[in-house]
DRENTI-145930 format. One record per residue (C-alpha): residue in three letters; x, y, z negated. Coordinates in steps of 0.2 Angstrom, whole numbers, plus 2048, in hexadecimal, padded with zeros to 3 digits. Example, Ala and Ser with C-alpha at 12.3 -4.5 7.8 and 13.67 -1.06 7.14 Angstrom:
residues 2
ALA83E7EA7D9SER8447FB7DC
end
This chain:
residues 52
UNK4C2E632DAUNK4D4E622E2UNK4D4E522E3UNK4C3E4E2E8UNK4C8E5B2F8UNK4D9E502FAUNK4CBE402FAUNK4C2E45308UNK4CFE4C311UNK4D9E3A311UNK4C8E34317UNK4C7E3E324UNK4D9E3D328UNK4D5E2932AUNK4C5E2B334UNK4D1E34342UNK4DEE28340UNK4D2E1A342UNK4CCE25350UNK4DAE2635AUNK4E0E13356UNK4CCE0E35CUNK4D2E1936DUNK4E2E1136FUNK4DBE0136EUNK4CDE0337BUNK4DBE0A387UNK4E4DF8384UNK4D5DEE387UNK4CEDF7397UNK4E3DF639FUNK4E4DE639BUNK4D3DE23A3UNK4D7DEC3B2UNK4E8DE53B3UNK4DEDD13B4UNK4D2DD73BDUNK4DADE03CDUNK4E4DD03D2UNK4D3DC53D3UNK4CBDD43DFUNK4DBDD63E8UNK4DADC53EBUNK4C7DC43EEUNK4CADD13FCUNK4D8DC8405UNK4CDDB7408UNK4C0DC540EUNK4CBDC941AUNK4D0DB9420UNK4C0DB6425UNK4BCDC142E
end
């Protein structure tokens, strides 16, 4: 019984770390997508502006 109560509690110990390294990763991906992203607008305003 211990150990099938140490079992699950690695599993779930791994689901949260998995959780939280999932999380991580999505922060990373939408900050380097922002990072790329506000250049190109930036720059798409200032030729608005020149034209007008």
């Amino acid at each position: 019984m211990t150990r099938l109560l140490a079992t699950v509690e690695m599993v779930l110990l791994n689901d949260t770390l998995m959780g939280w390294v999932d999380t991580l990763l999505l922060c990373l991906g939408l900050t380097l997508t922002a990072a790329s992203a506000i250049p190109a607008l930036q720059s798409l305003r200032g030729s608005r502006e020149e034209r007008a």
